[in-house]
VOGU-3710 file (C-alpha; in Angstrom, 3 decimals, decimal comma):
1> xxxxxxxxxx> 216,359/38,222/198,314  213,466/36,242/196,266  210,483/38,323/196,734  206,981/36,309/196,393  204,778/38,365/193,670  200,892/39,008/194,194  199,141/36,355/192,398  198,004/37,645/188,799  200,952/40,368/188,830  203,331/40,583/186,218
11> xxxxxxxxxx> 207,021/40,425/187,504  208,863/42,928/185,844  212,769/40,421/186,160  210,550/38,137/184,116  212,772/39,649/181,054  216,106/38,793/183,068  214,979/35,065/184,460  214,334/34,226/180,757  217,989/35,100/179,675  220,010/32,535/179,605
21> xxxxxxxxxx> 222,042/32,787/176,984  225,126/33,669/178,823  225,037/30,823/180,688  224,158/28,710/177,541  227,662/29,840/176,491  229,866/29,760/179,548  228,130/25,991/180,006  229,787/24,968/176,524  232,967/26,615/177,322  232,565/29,629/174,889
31> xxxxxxxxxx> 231,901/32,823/176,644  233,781/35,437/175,179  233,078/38,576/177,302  234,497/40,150/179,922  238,077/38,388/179,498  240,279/40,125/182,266  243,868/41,467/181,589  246,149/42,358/184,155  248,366/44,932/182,797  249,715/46,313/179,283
41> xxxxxxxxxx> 253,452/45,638/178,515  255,205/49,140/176,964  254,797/48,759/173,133  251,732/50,994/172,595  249,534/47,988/174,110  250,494/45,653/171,258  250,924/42,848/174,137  248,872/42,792/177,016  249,101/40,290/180,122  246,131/38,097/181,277
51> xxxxxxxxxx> 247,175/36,590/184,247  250,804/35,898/184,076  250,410/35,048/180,054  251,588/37,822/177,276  248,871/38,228/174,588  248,918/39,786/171,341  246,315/42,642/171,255  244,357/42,592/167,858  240,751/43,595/169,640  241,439/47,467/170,596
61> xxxxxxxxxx> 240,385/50,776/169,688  243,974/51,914/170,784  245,008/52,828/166,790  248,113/55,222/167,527  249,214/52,897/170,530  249,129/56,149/172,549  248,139/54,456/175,793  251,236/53,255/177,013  253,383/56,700/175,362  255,606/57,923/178,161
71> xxxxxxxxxx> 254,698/61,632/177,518  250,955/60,390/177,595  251,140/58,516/180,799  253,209/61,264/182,371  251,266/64,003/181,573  248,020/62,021/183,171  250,223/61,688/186,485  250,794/65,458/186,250  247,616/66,527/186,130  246,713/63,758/189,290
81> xxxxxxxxxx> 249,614/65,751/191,582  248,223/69,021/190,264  244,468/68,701/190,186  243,269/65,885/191,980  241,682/62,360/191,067  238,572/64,696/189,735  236,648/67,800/190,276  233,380/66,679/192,135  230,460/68,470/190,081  229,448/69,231/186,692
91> xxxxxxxxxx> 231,179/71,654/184,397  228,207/74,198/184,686  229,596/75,093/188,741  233,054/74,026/189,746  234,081/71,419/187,716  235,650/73,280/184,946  239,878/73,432/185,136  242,194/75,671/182,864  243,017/72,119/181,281  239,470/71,868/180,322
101> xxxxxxxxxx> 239,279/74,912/178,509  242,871/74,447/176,855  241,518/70,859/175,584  238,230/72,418/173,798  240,737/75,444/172,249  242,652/72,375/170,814  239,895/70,461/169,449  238,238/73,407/167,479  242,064/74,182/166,582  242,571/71,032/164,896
111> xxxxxxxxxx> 239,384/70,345/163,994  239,315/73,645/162,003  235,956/74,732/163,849  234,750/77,351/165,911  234,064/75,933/168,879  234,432/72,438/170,881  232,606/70,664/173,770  234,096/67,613/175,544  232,034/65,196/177,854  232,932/62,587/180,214
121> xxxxxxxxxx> 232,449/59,854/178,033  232,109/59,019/173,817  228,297/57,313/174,687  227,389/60,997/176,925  228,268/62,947/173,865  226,153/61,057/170,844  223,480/60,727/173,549  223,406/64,326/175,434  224,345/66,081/171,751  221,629/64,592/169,716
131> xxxxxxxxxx> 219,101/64,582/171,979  219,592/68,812/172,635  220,110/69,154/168,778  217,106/67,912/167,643  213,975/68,914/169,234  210,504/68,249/168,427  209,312/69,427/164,875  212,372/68,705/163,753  213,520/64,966/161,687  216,625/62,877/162,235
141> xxxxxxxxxx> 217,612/60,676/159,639  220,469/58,236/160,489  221,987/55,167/158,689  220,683/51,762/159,744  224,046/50,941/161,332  224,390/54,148/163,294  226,476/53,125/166,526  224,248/52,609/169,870  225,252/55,760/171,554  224,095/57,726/168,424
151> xxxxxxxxxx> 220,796/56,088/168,465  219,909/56,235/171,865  220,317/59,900/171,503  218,257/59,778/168,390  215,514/58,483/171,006  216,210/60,507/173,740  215,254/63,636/171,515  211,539/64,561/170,496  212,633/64,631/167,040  210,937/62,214/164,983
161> xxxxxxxxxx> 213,894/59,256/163,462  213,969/57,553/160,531  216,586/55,404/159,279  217,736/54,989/155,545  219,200/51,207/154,700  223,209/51,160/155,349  225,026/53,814/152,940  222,159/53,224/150,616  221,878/56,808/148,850  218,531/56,173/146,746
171> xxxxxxxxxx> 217,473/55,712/150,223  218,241/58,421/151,602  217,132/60,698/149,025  213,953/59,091/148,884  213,311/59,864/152,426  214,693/63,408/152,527  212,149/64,343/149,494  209,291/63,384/150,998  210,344/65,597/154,628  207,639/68,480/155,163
181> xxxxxxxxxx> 209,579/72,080/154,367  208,718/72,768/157,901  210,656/69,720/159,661  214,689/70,894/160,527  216,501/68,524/159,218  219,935/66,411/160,864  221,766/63,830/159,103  223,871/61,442/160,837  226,352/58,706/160,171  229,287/57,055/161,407
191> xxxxxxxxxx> 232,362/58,198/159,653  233,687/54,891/160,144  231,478/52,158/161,164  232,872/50,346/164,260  231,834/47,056/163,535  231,870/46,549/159,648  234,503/48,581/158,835  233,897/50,667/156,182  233,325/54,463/155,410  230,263/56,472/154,865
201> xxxxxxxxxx> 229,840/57,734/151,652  230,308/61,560/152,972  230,474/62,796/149,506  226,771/61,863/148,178  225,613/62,453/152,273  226,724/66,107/151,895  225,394/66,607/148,097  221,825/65,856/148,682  222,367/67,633/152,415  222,623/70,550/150,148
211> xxxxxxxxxx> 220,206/69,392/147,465  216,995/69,111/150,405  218,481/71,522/153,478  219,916/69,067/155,881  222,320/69,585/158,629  224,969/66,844/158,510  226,488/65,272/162,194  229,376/62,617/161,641  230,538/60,652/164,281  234,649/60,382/163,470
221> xxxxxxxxxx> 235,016/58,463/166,790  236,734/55,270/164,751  238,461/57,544/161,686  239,995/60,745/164,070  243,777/59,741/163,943  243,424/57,194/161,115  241,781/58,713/157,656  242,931/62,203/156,216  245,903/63,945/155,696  246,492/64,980/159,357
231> xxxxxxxxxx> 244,217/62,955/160,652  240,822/64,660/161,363  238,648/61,607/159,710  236,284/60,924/157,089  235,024/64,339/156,353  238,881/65,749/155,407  239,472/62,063/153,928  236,529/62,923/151,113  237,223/66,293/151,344  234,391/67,363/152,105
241> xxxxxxxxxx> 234,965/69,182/155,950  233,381/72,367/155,333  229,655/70,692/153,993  229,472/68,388/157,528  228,206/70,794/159,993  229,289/68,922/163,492  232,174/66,622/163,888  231,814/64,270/167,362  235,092/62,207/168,444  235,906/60,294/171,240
251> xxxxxxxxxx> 239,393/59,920/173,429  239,129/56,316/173,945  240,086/55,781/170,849  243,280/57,418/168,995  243,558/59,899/172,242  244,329/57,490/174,725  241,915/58,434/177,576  238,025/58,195/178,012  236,173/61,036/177,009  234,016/62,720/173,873
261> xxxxxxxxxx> 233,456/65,530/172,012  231,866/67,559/169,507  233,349/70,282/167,124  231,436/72,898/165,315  229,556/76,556/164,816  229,937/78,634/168,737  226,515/79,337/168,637  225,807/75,094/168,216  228,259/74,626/170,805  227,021/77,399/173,163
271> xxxxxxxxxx> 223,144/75,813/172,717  224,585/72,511/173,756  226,625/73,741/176,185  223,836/75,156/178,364  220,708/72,410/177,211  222,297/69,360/177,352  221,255/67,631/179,965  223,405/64,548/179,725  226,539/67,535/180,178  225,010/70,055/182,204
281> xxxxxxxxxx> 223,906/67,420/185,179  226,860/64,938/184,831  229,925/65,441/186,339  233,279/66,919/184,908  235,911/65,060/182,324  238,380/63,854/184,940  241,797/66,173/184,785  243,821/63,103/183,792  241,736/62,238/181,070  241,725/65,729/179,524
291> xxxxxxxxxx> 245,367/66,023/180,057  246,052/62,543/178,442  243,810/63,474/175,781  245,602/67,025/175,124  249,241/64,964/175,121  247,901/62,087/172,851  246,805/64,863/170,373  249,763/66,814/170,670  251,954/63,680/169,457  249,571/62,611/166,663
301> xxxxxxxxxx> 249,863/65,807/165,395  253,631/65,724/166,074  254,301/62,020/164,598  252,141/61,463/161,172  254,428/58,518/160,692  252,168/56,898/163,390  249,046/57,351/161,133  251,358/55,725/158,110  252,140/52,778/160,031  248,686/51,829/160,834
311> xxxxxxxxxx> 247,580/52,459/157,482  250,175/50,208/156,351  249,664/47,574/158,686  245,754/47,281/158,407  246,678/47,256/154,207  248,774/43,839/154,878  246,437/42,099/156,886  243,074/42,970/154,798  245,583/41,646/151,517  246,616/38,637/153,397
321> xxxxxxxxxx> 243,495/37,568/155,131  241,438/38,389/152,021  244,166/35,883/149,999  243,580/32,730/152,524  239,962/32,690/151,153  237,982/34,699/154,702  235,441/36,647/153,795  235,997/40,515/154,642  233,366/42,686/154,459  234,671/45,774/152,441
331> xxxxxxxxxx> 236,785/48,311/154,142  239,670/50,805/154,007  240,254/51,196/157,644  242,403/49,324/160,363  238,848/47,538/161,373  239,004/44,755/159,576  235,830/42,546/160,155  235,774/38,774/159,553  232,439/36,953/158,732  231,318/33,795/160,306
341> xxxxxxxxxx> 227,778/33,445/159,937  227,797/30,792/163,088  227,779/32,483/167,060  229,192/29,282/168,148  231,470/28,938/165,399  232,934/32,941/166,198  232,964/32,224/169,754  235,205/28,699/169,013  237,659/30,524/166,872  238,324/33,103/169,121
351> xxxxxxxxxx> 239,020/30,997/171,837  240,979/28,981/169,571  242,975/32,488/168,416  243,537/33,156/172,600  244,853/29,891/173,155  247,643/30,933/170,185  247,882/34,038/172,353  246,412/36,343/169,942  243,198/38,362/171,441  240,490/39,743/169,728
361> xxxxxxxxxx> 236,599/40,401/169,196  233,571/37,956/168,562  231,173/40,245/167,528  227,656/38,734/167,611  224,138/39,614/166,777  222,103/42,340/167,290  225,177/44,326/167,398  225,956/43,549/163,587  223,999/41,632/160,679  226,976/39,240/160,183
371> xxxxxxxxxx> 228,360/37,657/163,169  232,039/38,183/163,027  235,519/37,945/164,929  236,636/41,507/164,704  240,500/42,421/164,311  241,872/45,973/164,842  245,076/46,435/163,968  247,653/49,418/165,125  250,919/51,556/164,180  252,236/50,033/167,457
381> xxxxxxxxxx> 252,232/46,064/165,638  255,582/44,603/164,534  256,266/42,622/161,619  256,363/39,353/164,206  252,995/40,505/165,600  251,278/40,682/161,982  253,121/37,238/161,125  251,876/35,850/164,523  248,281/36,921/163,456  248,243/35,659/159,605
391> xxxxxxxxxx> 249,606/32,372/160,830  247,318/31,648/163,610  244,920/32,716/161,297  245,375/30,040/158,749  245,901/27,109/160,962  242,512/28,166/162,636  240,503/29,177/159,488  241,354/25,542/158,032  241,354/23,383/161,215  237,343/24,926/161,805
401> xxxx> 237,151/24,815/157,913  236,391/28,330/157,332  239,062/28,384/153,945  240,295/26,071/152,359
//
């Protein structure tokens, strides 16, 4: 209903009648959000349907293919027969289940820490985990390209944040010298960045940590499952696990559910545990999520061969990419980021790549500095699914003249 507005007033939906950028985009025919699929076909979500058409999947977080695993999927229909569709109230009263508990003894198992917290969802745990953490006198200092979920918790806290430019270490040091001795200090950074790509540089993060008497939190939501030797992320990766002092992961990524965490000392996880708002007033991790979780960990742990794959897999299609003459922005990871300066131009070739059958993500401003059509690869792609991609690729790149 259009409400008239007192002469003189300001109307606060001035902000939303002035976007139209949306519409801008679905009037030219290239609106890429909110594409709807229909269904996954049984090959680790590799293919997906939207509508009645099978689409390669090149735009998912999904990096083990766990989502479609039989033992995954069954053991999320399990927990439905024996628990319910979810508990109805926050883990603080009755929304705790034995699966609950087993799922945070597993976490802090393979995590090689203490303790471990789960929350309902990857954004709740940056956000209700930073903003307990830090607490006013104390100083966050995060890299310009920390993930919105870490940021907003950054700003939720009354800790004062500043940001150091992106994996810029002079930077950083500069700004951890001039800190008062009386200001805690918390460093955070992505592990992996989910938009560009690449790694933090965990080794020089935890040196001057030591150097100036910072706390180090690492988001490993993109690298759990996909960097180190079993699979913990970044921090095992550089070797450097027992200098980062809280680990955060999420499920919807290599664990095949929805969900978060964070991994470190009992007495962190115990403070969090009972002054996080964001977990103390939100309602319980849904049983099938935590038991789909538990599974999905239980068979990366089980099947390294997965972790190969993918490793393999994002390896070929960085090489081959890189060798048509895109540019890539730098990266050792299965997130391999393709820069087209143009909106327009992103949004065209991904439409372009959907019509071939192939989906995956425009990636636009303010969410990264280069606009970009986003590929994730996973173990779960076949030799024909790569070849599918590389080809479509080329034709594209040179038909929009992107390469030569």
């Amino acid at each position: 209903m259009q409400q008239k507005m007192e002469k003189g007033v300001r109307d606060i939906f001035e902000k939303a009648s002035a976007f139209t950028k949306a519409d801008e985009f679905r009037a030219a025919g290239l609106y890429p959000y909110f594409t709807e699929f229909t269904g996954a076909v049984d090959s680790g979500e590799a293919e997906v349907f939207m509508g009645d058409d099978r689409v390669l999947m090149f735009g998912s977080n999904n990096y083990l293919g766990l989502t479609t695993h039989p033992e995954v999927k069954a053991a999320a229909i399990e927990a439905i027969e024996k628990y319910g569709t979810g508990c109805s109230g926050s883990r603080m009263l009755n929304g705790t289940t034995d699966l609950h508990v087993r799922l945070e003894h597993e976490l802090a198992r393979f995590m090689k820490r203490e303790a471990a917290l789960a929350f309902g969802t990857g954004f709740q745990t940056n956000f209700g985990a930073l903003s307990t953490i830090a607490q006013k006198g104390d100083v966050i200092i995060a890299d310009r390209n920390i993930h919105a979920s870490i940021l907003d918790g950054c700003l939720a806290s009354f800790a004062k944040t500043t940001r150091f430019r992106h994996n810029d270490m002079d930077d950083l040091e500069k700004i951890l010298h001039s800190l008062p001795a009386d200001e805690g200090r918390l460093i955070v950074v992505d592990g992996v960045f989910s938009m560009e790509g690449d790694t933090a540089n965990l080794p020089e993060i935890v040196r001057l940590a030591r150097r100036y008497g910072a706390r180090v939190y690492v988001d490993e939501a993109h690298s759990m499952g996909v960097l180190g030797k079993e699979g913990r992320g970044t921090a095992e990766h550089f070797d450097v696990e027992s200098d980062v002092d809280i680990v955060m992961g999420t499920f919807s990524k290599s664990l095949a559910s929805i969900g978060g965490f964070i991994a470190a000392r009992r007495d962190v996880i115990e403070y969090t545990k009972h002054h996080s708002r964001a977990f103390v007033y939100s309602a319980s991790l849904a049983p099938a999520n935590a038991a789909a979780a538990l599974k999905a960990l239980e068979v990366m742990e089980r099947e390294p061969e997965l972790r190969i794959r993918l490793q393999q897999n994002g390896d070929e299609v960085r090489r081959e990419l890189s060798t048509m003459g895109f540019r890539l922005l730098n990266g050792e990871t299965p997130i391999i980021p393709v820069v087209i300066e143009d909106e327009a131009l992103v949004c065209r070739f991904f439409w372009d790549l959907l019509k071939e059958g192939i989906y995956t993500n425009p990636v636009l401003a303010p969410a990264v500095s280069h606009s970009l059509v986003r590929i994730s690869v996973m173990a779960t792609h076949a030799r024909d699914h790569i070849q599918q991609l590389l080809e479509s690729m080329r034709k594209i790149g040179k038909r929009l003249e992107i390469i030569n």
